[in-house]
C-alpha positions in Angstrom: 9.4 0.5 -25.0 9.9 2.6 -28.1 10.1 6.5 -27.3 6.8 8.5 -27.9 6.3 11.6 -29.3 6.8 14.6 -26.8 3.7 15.8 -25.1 2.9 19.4 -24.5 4.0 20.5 -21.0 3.1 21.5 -18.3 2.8 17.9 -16.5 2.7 16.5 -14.1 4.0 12.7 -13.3 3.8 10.0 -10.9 6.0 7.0 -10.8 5.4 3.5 -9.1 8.4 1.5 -8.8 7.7 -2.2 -8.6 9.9 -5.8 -8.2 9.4 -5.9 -12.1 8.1 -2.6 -14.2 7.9 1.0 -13.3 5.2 2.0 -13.8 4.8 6.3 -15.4 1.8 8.0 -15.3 1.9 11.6 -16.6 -1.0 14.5 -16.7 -1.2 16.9 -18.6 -2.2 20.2 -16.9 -4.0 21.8 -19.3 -5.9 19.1 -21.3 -6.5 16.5 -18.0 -5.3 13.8 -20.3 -3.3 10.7 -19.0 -0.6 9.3 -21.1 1.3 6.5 -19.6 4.5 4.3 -20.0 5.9 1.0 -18.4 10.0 0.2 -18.3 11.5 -2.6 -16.4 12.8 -2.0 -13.2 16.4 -1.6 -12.9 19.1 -2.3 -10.4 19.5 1.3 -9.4 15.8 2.0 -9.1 16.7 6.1 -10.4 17.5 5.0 -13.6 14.2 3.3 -14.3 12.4 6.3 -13.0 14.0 8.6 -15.7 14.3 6.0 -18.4 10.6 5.8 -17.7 9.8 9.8 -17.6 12.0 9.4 -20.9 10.0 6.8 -22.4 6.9 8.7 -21.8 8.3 11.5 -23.7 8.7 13.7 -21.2 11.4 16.5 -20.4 11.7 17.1 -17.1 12.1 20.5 -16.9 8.0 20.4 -18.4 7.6 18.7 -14.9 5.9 21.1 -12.0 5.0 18.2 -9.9 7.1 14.8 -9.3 5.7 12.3 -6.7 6.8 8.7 -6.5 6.1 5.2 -4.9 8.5 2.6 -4.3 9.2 -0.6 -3.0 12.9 0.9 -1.9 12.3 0.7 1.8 10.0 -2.8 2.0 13.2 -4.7 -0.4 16.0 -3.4 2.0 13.9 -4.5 4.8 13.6 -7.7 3.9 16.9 -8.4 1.8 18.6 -6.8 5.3 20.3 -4.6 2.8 21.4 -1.6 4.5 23.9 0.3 6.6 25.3 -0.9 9.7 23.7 0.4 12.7 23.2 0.7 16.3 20.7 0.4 19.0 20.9 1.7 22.6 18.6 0.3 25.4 18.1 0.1 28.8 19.7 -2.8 30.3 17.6 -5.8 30.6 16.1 -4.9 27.3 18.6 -5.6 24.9 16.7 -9.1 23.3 13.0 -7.1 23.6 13.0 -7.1 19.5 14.2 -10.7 19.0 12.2 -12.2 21.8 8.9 -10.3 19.9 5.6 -11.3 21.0 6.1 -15.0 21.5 3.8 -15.4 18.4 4.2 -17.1 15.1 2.9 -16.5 11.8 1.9 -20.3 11.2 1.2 -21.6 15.0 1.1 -25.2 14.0 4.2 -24.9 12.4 7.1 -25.4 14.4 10.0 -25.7 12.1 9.2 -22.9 10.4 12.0 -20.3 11.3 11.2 -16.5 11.8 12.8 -13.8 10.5 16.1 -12.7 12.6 15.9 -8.9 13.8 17.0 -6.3 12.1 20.0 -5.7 14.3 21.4 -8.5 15.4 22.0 -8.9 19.5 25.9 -7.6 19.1 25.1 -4.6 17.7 22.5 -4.1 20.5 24.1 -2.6 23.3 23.0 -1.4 26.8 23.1 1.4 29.7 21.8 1.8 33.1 19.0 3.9 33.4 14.9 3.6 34.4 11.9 5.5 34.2 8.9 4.3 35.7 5.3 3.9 33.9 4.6 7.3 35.0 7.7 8.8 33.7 9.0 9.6 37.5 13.3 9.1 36.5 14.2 6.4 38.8 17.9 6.3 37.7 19.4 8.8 35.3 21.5 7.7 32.7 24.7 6.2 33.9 27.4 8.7 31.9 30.1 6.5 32.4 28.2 3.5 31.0 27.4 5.8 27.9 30.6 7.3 27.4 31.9 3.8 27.4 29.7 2.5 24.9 29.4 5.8 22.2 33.3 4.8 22.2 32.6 1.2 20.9 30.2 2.8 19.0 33.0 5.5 17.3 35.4 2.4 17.3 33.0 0.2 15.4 32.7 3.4 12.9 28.8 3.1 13.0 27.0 6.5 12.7 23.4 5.2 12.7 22.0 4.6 16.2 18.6 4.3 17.2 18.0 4.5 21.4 15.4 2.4 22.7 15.0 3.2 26.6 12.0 1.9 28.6 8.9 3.7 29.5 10.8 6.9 27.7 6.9 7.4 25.9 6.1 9.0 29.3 9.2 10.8 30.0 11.8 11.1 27.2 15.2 13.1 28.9 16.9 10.0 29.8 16.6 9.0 26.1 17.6 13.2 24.8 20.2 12.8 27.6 22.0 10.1 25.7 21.5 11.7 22.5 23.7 14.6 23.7 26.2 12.5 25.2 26.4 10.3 22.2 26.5 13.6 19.8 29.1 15.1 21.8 31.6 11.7 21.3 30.4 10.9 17.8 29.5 14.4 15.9 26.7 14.5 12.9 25.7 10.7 14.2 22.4 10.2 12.9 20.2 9.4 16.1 16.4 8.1 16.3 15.1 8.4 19.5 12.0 5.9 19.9 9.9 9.2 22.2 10.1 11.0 18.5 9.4 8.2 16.2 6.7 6.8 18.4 5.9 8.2 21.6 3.8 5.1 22.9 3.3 2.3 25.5 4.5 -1.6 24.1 8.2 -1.0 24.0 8.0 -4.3 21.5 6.5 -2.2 18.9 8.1 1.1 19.6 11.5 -0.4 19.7 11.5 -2.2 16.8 9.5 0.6 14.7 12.5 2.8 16.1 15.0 0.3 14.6 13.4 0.0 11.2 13.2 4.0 11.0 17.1 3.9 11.9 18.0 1.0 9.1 16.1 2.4 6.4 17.1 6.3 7.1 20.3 6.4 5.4 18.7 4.3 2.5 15.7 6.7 2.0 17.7 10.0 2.6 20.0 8.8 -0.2 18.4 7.9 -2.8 15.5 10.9 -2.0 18.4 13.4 -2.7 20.3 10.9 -5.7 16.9 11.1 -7.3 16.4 14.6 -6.3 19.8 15.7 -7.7 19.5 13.8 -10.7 16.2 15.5 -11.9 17.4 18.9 -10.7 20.2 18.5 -13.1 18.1 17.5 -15.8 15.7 21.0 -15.3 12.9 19.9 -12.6 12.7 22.6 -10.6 10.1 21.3 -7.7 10.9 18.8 -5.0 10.8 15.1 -5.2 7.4 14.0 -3.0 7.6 10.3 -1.8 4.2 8.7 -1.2 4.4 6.9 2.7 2.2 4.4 4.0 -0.3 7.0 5.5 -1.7 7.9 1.9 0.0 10.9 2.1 3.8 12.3 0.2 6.5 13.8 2.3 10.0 15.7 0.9 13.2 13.8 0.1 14.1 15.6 3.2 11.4 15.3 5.6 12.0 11.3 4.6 15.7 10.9 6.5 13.7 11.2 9.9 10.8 9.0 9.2 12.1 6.5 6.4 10.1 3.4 8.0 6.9 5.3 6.8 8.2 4.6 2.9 8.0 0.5 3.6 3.9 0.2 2.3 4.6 3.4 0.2 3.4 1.4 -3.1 -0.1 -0.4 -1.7 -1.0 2.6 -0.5 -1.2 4.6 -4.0 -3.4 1.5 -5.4 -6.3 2.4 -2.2 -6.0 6.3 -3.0 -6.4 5.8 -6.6 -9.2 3.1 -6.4 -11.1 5.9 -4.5 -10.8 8.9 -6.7 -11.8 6.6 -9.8 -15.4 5.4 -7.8 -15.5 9.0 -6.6 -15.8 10.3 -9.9 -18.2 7.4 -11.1 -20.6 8.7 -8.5 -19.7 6.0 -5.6 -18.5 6.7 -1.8 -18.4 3.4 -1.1 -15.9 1.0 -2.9 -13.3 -1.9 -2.8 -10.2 -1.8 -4.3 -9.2 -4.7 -6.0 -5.7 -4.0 -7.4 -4.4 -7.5 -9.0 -0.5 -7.8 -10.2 1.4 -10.4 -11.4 2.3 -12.5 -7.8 0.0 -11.2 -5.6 -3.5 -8.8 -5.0 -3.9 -5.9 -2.6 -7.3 -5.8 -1.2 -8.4 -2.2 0.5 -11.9 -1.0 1.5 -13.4 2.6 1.0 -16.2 3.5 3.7 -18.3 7.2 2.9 -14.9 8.4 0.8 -12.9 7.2 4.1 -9.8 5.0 4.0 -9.8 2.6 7.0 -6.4 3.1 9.1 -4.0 0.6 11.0 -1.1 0.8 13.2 -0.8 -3.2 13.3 1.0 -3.7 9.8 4.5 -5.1 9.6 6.8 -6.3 6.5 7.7 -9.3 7.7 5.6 -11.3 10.5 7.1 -10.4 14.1 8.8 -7.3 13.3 5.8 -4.4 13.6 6.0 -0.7 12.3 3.6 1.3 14.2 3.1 4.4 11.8 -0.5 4.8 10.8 -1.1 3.1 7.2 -4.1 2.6 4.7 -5.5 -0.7 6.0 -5.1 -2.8 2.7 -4.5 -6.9 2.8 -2.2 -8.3 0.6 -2.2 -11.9 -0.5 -0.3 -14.4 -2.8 -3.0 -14.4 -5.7 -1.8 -12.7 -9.0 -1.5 -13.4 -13.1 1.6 -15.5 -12.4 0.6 -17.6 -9.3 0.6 -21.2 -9.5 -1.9 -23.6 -9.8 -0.9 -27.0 -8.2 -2.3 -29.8 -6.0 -1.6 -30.4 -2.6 -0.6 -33.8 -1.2 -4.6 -35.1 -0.9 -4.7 -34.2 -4.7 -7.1 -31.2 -4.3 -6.2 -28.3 -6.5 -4.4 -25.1 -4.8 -3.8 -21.5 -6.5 -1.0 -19.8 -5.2 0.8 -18.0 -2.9 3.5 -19.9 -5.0 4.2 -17.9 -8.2 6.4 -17.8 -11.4 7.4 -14.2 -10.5 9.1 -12.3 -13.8 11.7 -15.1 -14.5 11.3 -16.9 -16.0 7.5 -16.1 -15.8 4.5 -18.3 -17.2 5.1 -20.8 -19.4 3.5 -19.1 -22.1 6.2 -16.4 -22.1 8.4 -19.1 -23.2 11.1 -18.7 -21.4 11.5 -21.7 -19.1 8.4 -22.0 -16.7 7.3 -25.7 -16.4 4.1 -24.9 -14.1 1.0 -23.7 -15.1 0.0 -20.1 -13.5 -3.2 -17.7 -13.8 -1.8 -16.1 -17.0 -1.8 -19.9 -19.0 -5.2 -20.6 -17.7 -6.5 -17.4 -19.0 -4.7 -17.3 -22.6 -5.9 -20.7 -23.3 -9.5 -20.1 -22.8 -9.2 -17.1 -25.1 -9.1 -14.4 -22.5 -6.2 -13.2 -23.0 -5.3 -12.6 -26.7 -1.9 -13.8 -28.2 0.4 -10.8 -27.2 0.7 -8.5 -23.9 2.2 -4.9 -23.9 1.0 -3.8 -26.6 2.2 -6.2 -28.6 6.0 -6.6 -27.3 5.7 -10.0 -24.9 4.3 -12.7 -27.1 2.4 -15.5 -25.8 2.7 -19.3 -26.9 -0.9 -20.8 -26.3 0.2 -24.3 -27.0 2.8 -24.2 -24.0 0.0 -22.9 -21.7 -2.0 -25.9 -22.8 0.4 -28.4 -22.5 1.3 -27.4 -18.9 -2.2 -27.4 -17.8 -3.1 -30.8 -19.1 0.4 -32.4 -17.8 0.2 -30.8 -14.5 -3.5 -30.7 -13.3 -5.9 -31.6 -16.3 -4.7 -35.5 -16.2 -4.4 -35.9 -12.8 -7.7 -34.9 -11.8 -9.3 -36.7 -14.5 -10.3 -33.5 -16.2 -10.2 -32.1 -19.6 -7.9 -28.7 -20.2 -10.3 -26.4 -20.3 -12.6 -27.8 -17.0 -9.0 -27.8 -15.7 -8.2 -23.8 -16.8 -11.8 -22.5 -15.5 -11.1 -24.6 -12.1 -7.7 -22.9 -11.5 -9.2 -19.4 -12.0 -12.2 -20.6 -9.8 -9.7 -21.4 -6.8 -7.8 -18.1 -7.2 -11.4 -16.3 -7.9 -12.4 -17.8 -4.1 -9.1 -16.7 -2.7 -9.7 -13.1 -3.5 -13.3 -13.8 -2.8 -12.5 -14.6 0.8 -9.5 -12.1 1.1 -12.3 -9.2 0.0 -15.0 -10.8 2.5 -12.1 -10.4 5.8 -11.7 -6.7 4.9 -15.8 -6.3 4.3 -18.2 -8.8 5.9 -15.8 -9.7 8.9 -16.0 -5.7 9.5 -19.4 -4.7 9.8 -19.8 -3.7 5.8 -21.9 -5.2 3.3 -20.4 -6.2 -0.2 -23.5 -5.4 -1.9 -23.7 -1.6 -0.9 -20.5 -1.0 -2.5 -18.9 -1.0 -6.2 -15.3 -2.9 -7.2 -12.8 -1.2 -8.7 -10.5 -3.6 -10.5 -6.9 -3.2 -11.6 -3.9 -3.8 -11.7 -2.3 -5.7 -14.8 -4.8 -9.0 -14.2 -7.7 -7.7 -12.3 -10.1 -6.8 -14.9 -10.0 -10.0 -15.8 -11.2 -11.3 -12.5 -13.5 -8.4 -11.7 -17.0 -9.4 -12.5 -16.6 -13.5 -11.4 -15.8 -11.8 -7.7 -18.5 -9.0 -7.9 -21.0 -12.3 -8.8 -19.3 -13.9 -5.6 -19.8 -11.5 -3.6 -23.0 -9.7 -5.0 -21.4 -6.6 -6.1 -24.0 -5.0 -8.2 -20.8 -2.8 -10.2 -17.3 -3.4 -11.4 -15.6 -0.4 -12.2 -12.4 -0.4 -14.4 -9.9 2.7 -14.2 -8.6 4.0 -17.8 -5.2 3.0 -17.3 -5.9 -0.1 -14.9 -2.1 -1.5 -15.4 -0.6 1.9 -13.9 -3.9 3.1 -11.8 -1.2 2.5 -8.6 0.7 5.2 -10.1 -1.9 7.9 -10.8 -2.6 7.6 -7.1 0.7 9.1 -6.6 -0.9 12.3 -8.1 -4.0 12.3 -5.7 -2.0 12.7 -2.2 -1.2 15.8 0.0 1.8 16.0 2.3 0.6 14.1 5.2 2.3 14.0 8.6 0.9 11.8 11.7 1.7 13.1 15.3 0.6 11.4 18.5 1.0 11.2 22.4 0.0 8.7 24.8 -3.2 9.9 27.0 -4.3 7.1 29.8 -6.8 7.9 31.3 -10.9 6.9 32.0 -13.2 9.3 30.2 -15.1 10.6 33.1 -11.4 11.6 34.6 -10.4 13.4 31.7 -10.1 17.3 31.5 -11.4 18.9 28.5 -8.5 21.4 29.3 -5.8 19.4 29.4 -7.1 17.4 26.2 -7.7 20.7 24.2 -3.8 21.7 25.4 -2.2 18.4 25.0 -3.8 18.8 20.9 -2.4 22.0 20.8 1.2 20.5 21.5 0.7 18.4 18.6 -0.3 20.8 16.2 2.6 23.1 16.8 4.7 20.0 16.2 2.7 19.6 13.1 2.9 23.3 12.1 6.3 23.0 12.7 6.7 19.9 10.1 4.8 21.5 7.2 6.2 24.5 8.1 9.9 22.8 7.3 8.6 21.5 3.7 7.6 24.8 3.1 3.7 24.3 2.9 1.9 27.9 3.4 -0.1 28.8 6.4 -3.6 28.4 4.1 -2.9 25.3 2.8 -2.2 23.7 6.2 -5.0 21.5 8.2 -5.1 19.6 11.4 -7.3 16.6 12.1 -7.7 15.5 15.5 -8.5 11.9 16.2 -8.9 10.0 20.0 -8.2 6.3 20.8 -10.6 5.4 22.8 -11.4 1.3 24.4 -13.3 -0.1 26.7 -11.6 -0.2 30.3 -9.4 -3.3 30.2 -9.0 -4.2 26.8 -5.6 -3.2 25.0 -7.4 -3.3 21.2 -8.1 0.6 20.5 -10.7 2.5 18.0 -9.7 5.6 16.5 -12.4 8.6 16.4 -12.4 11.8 14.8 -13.1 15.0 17.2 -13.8 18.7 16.1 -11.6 21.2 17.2 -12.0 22.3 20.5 -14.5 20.3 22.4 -16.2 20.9 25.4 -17.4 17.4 26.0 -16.2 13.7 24.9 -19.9 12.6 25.2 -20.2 12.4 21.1 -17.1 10.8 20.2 -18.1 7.6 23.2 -21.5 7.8 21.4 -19.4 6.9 18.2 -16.9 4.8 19.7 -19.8 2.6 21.0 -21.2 2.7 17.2 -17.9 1.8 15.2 -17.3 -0.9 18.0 -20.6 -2.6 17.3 -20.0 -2.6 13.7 -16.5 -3.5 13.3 -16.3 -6.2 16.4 -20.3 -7.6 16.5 -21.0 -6.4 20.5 -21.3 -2.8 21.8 -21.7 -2.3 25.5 -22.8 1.2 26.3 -23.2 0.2 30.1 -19.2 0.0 29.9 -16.3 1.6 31.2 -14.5 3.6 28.6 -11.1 5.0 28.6 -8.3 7.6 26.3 -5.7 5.5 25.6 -4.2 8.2 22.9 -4.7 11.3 21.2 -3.3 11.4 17.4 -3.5 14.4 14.9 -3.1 14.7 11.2 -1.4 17.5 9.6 -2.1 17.8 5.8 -0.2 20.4 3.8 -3.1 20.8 1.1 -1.8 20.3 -2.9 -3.1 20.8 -6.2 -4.8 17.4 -6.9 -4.9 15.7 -10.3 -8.0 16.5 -12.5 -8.8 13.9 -14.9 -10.5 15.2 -18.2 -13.6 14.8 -18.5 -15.8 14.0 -22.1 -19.1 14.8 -23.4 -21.0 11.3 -23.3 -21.8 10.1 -27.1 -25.2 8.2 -26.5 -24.6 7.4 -29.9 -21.1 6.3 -30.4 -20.9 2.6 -32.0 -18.0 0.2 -30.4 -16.7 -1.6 -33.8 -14.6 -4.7 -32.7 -11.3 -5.2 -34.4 -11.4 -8.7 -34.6 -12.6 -11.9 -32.9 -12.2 -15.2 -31.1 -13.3 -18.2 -29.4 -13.4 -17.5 -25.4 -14.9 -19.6 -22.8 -16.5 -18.1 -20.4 -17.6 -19.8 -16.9 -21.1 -19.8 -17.7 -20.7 -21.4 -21.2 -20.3 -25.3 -21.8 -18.4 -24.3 -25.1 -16.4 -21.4 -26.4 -17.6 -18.5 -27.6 -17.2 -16.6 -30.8 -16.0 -13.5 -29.1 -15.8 -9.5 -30.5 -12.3 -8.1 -29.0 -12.6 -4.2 -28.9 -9.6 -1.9 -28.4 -10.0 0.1 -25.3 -8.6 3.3 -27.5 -11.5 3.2 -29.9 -14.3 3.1 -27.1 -15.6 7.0 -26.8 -17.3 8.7 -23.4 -20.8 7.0 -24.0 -20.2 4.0 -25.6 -22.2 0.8 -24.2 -21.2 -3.2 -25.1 -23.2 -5.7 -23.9 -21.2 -9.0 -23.6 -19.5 -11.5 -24.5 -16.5 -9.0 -25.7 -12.8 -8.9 -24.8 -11.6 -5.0 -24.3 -7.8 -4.5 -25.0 -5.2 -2.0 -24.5 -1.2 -1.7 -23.9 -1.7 -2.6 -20.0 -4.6 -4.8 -19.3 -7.9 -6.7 -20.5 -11.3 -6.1 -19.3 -13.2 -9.6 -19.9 -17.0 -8.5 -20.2 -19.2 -11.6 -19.8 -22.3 -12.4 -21.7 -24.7 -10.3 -20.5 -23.2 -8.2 -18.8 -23.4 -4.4 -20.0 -20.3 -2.2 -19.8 -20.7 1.1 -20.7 -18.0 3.6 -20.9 -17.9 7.0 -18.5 -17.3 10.4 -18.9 -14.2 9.8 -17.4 -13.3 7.2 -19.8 -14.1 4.2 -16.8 -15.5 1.3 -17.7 -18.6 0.5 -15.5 -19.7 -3.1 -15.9 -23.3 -3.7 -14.2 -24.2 -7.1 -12.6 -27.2 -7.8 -12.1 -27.7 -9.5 -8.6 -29.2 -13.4 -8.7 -32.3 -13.2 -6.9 
C-alpha cells in the first residue's frame, strides 16, 4: 500500500494482527475521524505493526494511545512454537493433561488423532505431596524429591516451569512451598503456580490452563516489550495495551503472568466493536457477524451485555479456563471451498484456499472454486479488491465453477454460484441460530452487524433467514476488528472457589471472601498504574443447582445482605438459556468471580449532521444477479466515500470501498447514519 499523506495528531491507533493482513485503524482525537490502512502480515509480526502505523501515515510519537490484537499466542499454541518448559505435579498426575477428558472432537471418528499436549510426558515430572479436597495437607512436599528434580530441571537448562499439584485450589502452600525450593536452586526461574492462574476445582482444566500460561509467557513477555521497545524508540511515549480474551487490554507487563489470556485476543475485538457500532445506531441487542477470508466469528449482544465462557480452548481437548467473550467460530469465509461430498451433494467449506495461492480468481494457482469466485461472477463483487491493487479474473472464476460443480450437478454456472453461497449462507445461518435460538433469544428482536472483509455481502440473505428486521454495516467493515481494540478498558478477572448450598452460606464470609479479591484486583490495576477513580470492581456468583457440575454466572451488588435476588435470577437465566427452571430445587455457590476494570478514555467516533437531501450518484454499473432474480440485473455501484450522513438507496446497488462491499438487494432500503453506518432494513415476510 502506497504511503498516505500525514494526518494531524493527536491519535490514537489500534492494530489487529491476522494469518494474512494487519489490519490499522487510527482516530483522530480531535475530529473523531477514522482513517485506516491494511499491510500484509509479516514473519516478525512487529514489523507489520509499524509498517502498517507507517502506511497509515502516522508518526508515532503523534500516538497517545496504542492497543493491539493478535493472533501471537493462538499460532504458537498450535504450531507448538515456543520455549522449552516444565511442569511439576503431584505424583500420580503426571498424564492428567494427555489423558484429557476421554472425549473427542468427532466421536464417530476413531482414526482421527488428537492433538499431543503441550508438554510432552518427559518434560512432566513428579513429587510427593497431597492435599485433600478440603485443603487439610496430608503430606507436605517431599524436599528431597524436589531438590532432586529442580536439579534435572537446572541440568536440562529449562527456566519455564509451571507446578500443577492436586487439590492446591483449596490450599495452595504445598504448591508456594515448591516455588521457593525451586527458586532457591534455579534463581529468576519463571514459575506459574496453577492456585494463581486458576484457583479452581477440575485439575484437567486447571492444569493444562496452567501449562498454556507457562508456554506462551516467555512468547507474550517478549514480544510485549520488543514491540514496546521498538515504538518507544520511535517517540510513543504510552504503554503498549494488548487486548485478551476477556474484552478487556492488559500492559506488556501485566501479560508475562497471564499470557494464555492473549490466545482469543483477536475474536474478541470483532464482539466489542460489533457492539459499540449497534450501540450508536440505537440498538442494545445485536449479533455480530464478522466474516473473513477462511472462516466467520459469530458473537451475541444481550441489553449491551457480552455473553461470557470459561469452556473455550484452541485446539479440542486442551481447555483454557480464563473468562472470554462467548463468540463461535466456524470454517465459512470469502475463500472457503465449495465441493461435493462423496453422495454428490454440494458442501461449503470448512476447507479453504487460505491467502496462497487464494481463489482462482486471484490468478495465482487455485484450481477450486471458493466464495470469492461465486460472488465475482454473479457481479457482486466488482473486478478489483483493495482499492484497486488485487485484480480479479472473472473468467477463471467461471471456468472453475462450471468444471467443478456446475456440470456435475447438471446445473448451469450461475444456478451453480447462487447454490454455493446458499450452502455457506445456511452454515452461518445455523452457526448464528446455536448462539441465539438454542439460548433462549429471538433473532427477530435483534439487529446484524456485518463485517469483516466478506460479510456485507452475506448480511441481508442471513437477516432474511433468520428474520432479522436490520443489517447494520460498520464504516470501515474490513478493519471493524481493529477499531474494537480502541473500545476496551484494562480488564482483570479474579476468582476463588466457594462450595457451598445457598441456605449454608454466610453473608459474612461471602462479603469478606469478595473483599480478598478486590484487594487482589486493586493490587493488579494498581501495578499498571490505573488511578484510584478510574478503578471498578464487579462482583459476579456461580451458582447451580445441587448436583449438576454446569454453572451460571450472576452479577451481585456490592455488599449484600441476602442471596435471595441473585437465586431469583439464577432460576430466570436457567430457564432461558437451558428450556427448564426448577424453583422447587436445591441451589448451591460453586464460585465467586470479580472483575476489576481500570476505566480509559474510549474512542468517540464523529458524528455528521444528517443530509435528508443528499443525492447518492453511482459511479458506474453492472449486471448482478441477485437470489431473487431469474436474470441479472443492470446494477448502479456507488462508492461508499461519496455516500453523506443521510443519504438513502433503495436497491439493487453495489456499495464499494478499499475494504469491503455492501450488496444491497432490490428492495431493500439502506440508508446511511450519522455515524456514517449503513443500516439496511428488511422487511419481515409475513
Amino acid at each position: 500500500m502506497n504511503k498516505v499523506e500525514k494526518i494531524e495528531p493527536a491519535v490514537r491507533v489500534a492494530c489487529d494482527v491476522g494469518g494474512t493482513f494487519t489490519d490499522v485503524c487510527v482516530l483522530n482525537e480531535a475530529s473523531g475521524k477514522i482513517h485506516v490502512a491494511k499491510t500484509p502480515t509479516t514473519p516478525n509480526p512487529i514489523d507489520g505493526v509499524l509498517l502498517g502505523i507507517d502506511a497509515a501515515g502516522v508518526d508515532l510519537k503523534d500516538i497517545i494511545l496504542f492497543s493491539h490484537g493478535t493472533t501471537l499466542a493462538t499460532n504458537a499454541l498450535i504450531t507448538r512454537k515456543f520455549p522449552p518448559a516444565i511442569m511439576v505435579t503431584t505424583k500420580g498426575f503426571r498424564d492428567v493433561i494427555e489423558i484429557r477428558r476421554g472425549t473427542r472432537d468427532d466421536l464417530w471418528d476413531t482414526y482421527k488423532e488428537m492433538a499431543p499436549p503441550y508438554l510432552r510426558r518427559k518434560d512432566r515430572l513428579v513429587v510427593t505431596e497431597r492435599i485433600d479436597y478440603a485443603g487439610k495437607v496430608i503430606e507436605g512436599v517431599d524436599e528431597a524429591e524436589a531438590r532432586d528434580v529442580a536439579r534435572v530441571i537446572k541440568k536440562r537448562g529449562i527456566n519455564n516451569i509451571a507446578i500443577c499439584f492436586v487439590n492446591s485450589f483449596a490450599n495452595p502452600n504445598n504448591e508456594q512451598r515448591m516455588r521457593d525450593i525451586l527458586l532457591e536452586e534455579i534463581p529468576g526461574a519463571l514459575i506459574s503456580l496453577s492456585s494463581d492462574i486458576m484457583p479452581e476445582i477440575f485439575e484437567h482444566e486447571r492444569f493444562n490452563t496452567t501449562v498454556a500460561n507457562t508456554v506462551l509467557s516467555p512468547v507474550a513477555g517478549q514480544y510485549g516489550a520488543d514491540l514496546e521497545s521498538r515504538m518507544n524508540k520511535g517517540g510513543y511515549a504510552g504503554e503498549v495495551l494488548l487486548l485478551h480474551s476477556g474484552g478487556g487490554v492488559m500492559t506488556a507487563k501485566t501479560s508475562t503472568k497471564f499470557a494464555a489470556r492473549l490466545a482469543a485476543s483477536g475474536i474478541a475485538a470483532g464482539a466489542i466493536a460489533s457492539r459499540f457500532v449497534a450501540q450508536l445506531a440505537g440498538y442494545e441487542n445485536s449479533i455480530s457477524l464478522d466474516m473473513g477470508g477462511t472462516s466467520t466469528d459469530i458473537s451475541l449482544c444481550s441489553h449491551g451485555e457480552l455473553p461470557m465462557t470459561n469452556d473455550w480452548h484452541v485446539e479440542y481437548g486442551y481447555p483454557i479456563r480464563f473468562p472470554s467473550i462467548e463468540v463461535l467460530t466456524i470454517g465459512a469465509g470469502g475463500g472457503s471451498l465449495g465441493w461435493r461430498d462423496p453422495a454428490g451433494a454440494l458442501r461449503n467449506g470448512p476447507q479453504s484456499a487460505g491467502s496462497n495461492p487464494g481463489p482462482v480468481c486471484y490468478n495465482r494457482g487455485g484450481t477450486e472454486p471458493t466464495n470469492c469466485d461465486a460472488n465475482v461472477f454473479l457481479g457482486r463483487l466488482g473486478a478489483y479488491l483493495a482499492g484497486g491493487t488485487v485484480p480479479l479474473d472473472v473468467k477463471l472464476a467461471e471456468a472453475a465453477i462450471k468444471r467443478v460443480i456446475a456440470d456435475p450437478l447438471g446445473l448451469t454456472t450461475e444456478e451453480a454460484a447462487v447454490a454455493m453461497l446458499k450452502v455457506a449462507n445456511a452454515n452461518m445461518s445455523d452457526a448464528v441460530r446455536l448462539v441465539s435460538l438454542r439460548k433462549g433469544y429471538d433473532p427477530r428482536d435483534f439487529a446484524l452487524v456485518a463485517f469483516g472483509g466478506a460479510g456485507s455481502l452475506h448480511g441481508v440473505a442471513l437477516a432474511r433467514d433468520l428474520h432479522i428486521p436490520v443489517v447494520l454495516v460498520p464504516p470501515n467493515p474490513g478493519v471493524t476488528s481493529a477499531m474494537g481494540c480502541l473500545l476496551v478498558d484494562i480488564t482483570h478477572d479474579l476468582s476463588q472457589m466457594y462450595l457451598s448450598k445457598v441456605e449454608d452460606v454466610s453473608i459474612k464470609e461471602l462479603n469478606d471472601a469478595f473483599r480478598v479479591l478486590e484487594i487482589e484486583g486493586h493490587a493488579r490495576l494498581s501495578h499498571e498504574d490505573i488511578e484510584e477513580d478510574k478503578m471498578l470492581f464487579q462482583r459476579f456468583i456461580d451458582m447451580r443447582y445441587l448436583g449438576q457440575w454446569r454453572s451460571m454466572s450472576i452479577p451481585i451488588t456490592a455488599d449484600i445482605t441476602s442471596l435471595d435476588k441473585a437465586i431469583e435470577k439464577f432460576h430466570e437465566d436457567h430457564g432461558r438459556e437451558h428450556n427448564y427452571s426448577r424453583p422447587d430445587a436445591p441451589v448451591e455457590v460453586y464460585r465467586i468471580l470479580v472483575k476489576a476494570t481500570g476505566l480509559t478514555r474510549k474512542a468517540e467516533l464523529a458524528r455528521y449532521d444528517l443530509n435528508k437531501s443528499a443525492k447518492a450518484v453511482p459511479s458506474s454499473e453492472r449486471p448482478v444477479l441477485f437470489d431473487e432474480s431469474p436474470k441479472r440485473i443492470q446494477t448502479p455501484v456507488y462508492r461508499r466515500d461519496t455516500l453523506a450522513a443521510g443519504t438513502v438507496i433503495v436497491g439493487p446497488a453495489v456499495i464499494e470501498q478499499l475494504d469491503s462491499t455492501v450488496l444491497v438487494p432490490p428492495e431493500i432500503k439502506a440508508e446511511v447514519t450519522e455515524y456514517l453506518t449503513i443500516k439496511m432494513t428488511v422487511p419481515l415476510a409475513s
